[in-house]
C-alpha positions in Angstrom: -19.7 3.8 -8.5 -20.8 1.7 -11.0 -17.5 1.6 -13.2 -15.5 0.8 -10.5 -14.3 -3.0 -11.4 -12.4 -3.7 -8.2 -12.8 -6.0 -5.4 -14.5 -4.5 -2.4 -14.7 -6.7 0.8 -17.3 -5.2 3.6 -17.4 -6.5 7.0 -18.6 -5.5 10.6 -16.8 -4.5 12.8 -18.1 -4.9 16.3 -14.8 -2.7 18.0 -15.9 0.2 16.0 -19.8 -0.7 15.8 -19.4 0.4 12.2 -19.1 -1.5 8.4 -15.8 -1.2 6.8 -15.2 -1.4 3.1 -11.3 -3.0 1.9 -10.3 -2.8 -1.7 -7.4 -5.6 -1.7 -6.0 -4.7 -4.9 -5.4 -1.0 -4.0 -3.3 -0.9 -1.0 -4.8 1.4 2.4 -7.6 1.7 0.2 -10.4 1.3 2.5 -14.0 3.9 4.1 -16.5 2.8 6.9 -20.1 3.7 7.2 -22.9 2.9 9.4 -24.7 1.0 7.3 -23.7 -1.4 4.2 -24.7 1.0 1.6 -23.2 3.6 3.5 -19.4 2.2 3.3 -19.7 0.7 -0.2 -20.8 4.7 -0.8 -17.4 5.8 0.9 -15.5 3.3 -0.3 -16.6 4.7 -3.9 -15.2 7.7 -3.3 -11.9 6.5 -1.4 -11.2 4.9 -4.5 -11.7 7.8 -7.1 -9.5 9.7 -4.8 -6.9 7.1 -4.4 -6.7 6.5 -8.2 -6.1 10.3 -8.3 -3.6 10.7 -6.0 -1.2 7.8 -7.8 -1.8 9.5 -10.9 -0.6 13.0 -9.3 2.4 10.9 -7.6 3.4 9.3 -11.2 2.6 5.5 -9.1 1.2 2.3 -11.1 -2.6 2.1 -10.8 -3.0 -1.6 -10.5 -5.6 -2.7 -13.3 -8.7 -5.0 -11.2 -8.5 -8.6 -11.3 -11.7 -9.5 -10.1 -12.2 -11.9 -7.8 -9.4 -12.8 -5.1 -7.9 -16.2 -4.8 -8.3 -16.0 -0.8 -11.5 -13.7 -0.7 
């Protein structure tokens, strides 16, 4: 987890009583958990496997920006 350089947004969400993790830059890119730690854990590995699956589709793996204008 602690090379990934991209954006991760986590939020509650009261409809599914459960944190979600977004990676903006990477798009569908997203993992839940119960707790905080929890979805930033998921998220982790969402986007290992994300980054893998472009690379087996021959798709552009966007390289992070960092901080988003509108986060």
């Amino acid at each position: 987890m602690n090379d990934i350089k991209y954006e991760i947004l986590i939020y509650w969400s009261e409809p599914d009583n459960t944190f979600i993790a977004e990676v903006p830059e990477l798009p569908g890119c997203m993992a839940d958990g119960p707790t905080y730690e929890d979805a930033l854990k998921n998220v982790g590995i969402v986007i290992s496997e994300w980054i893998e699956a472009a690379n087996e589709a021959g798709r552009p793996i966007p390289k992070p920006k960092g901080k988003l204008s509108y986060a």
